[in-house]
Structure formats: structure tokens, C-alpha cells
N, C-alpha and C positions, 0 to 999 in steps of 0.2 A: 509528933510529940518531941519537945525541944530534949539536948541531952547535955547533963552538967557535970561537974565536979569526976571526971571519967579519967582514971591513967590507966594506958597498953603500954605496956613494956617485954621487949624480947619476943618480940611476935613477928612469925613467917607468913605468908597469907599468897595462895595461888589463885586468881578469879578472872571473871569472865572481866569485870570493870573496877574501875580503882573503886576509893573510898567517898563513900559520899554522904557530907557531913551536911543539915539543914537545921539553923536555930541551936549549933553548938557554943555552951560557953562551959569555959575551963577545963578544954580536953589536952590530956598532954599526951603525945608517943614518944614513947624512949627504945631506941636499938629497935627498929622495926626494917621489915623487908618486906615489900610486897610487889608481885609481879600481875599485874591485869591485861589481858588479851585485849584493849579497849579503854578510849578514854582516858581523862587527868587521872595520874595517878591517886590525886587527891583533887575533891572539889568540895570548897566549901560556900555557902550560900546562909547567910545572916549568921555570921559564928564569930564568936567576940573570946580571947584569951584561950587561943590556940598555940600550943606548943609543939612542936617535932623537931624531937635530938637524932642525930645519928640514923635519918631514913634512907635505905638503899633499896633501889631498883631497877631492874632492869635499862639499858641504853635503847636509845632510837623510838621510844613514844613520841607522839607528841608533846603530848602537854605533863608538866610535874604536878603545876600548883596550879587551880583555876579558880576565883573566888568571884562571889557574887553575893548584892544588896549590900544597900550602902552602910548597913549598920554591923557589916564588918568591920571588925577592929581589934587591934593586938595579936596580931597573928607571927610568931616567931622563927625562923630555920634557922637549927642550930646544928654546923657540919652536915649539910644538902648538899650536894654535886648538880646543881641545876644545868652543869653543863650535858649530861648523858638524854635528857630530854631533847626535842626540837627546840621546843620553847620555854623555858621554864616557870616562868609567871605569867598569866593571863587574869586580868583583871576586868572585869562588865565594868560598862558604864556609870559613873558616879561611887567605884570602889575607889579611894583614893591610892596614891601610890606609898606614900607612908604609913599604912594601913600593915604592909607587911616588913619587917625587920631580919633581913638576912646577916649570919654570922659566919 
């Protein structure tokens, strides 16, 4: 079931695996932290007019951000540290690369 019109804000979150977002349009997080034992910290897959201000997480995962299908679009990081990841963007095949807008 697709999920719309959604803001988190100020939210701690300790989990087995990151966030994972399928057929999101217009989610925002603001001031978020989440630590997952596993996996992108965030993964999103057909999610259009995503926002994440000021998300903090733990160093040394792999992956921060990993998106997929191609009808990804507008996806925003605003004050992300992609450097505490291994890698911090991973994009499937056919996600373009302006798809995401780092700040």
C-alpha cells in the first residue's frame, strides 16, 4: 500500500534493518536518527518527493541511501554525512543519477 503526504520529525529509531520505503510520495524526515544492525540505512523503491533534513546515523554501514525503479524521482538530502557510510548512494539500474539532490 503506497504511503503519501507522511512527516517524522525528531525521531530515534534502533532496528534490526534500515527504513524501507515502497511507492512513497511526499515523505519528509526532519532531525531523524536511526541505527539498523543491517542494510541501507534507507532504501527506497518507486518513491517520488522524498525529503530527509538533518539524518544521523551511525558510521561504517554499508550503504546510506539505496533507491530503486525507475519512477524514482525528487529525492532530497539536506545536511547527510554520506561520508560515515561505505557508500553512500546506490542507485539500480535505470534510477537516474539526478533523481537525487544532495545539499
Amino acid at each position: 500500500m503506497p504511503v503519501s503526504d507522511l512527516v517524522l520529525e525528531n525521531v530515534s529509531i534502533q532496528s534490526e534493518e534500515g527504513i524501507v520505503l515502497f511507492q512513497g510520495d511526499g515523505i519528509a524526515m526532519h532531525n531523524f536518527y536511526i541505527a539498523p544492525k543491517l542494510g541501507p540505512v534507507l532504501a527506497l523503491d518507486e518513491a517520488s518527493n522524498i525529503t530527509v533534513d538533518n539524518m544521523k546515523y551511525p558510521g561504517g554501514l554499508d550503504v546510506f541511501l539505496k533507491v530503486a525503479g525507475r519512477n524514482s524521482r525528487n529525492i532530497q538530502l539536506n545536511g547527510v554525512d554520506l561520508t560515515l557510510a561505505k557508500k553512500g548512494i546506490d542507485l539500480d539500474t535505470g534510477v537516474l543519477p539526478e533523481t537525487i539532490v544532495v545539499k
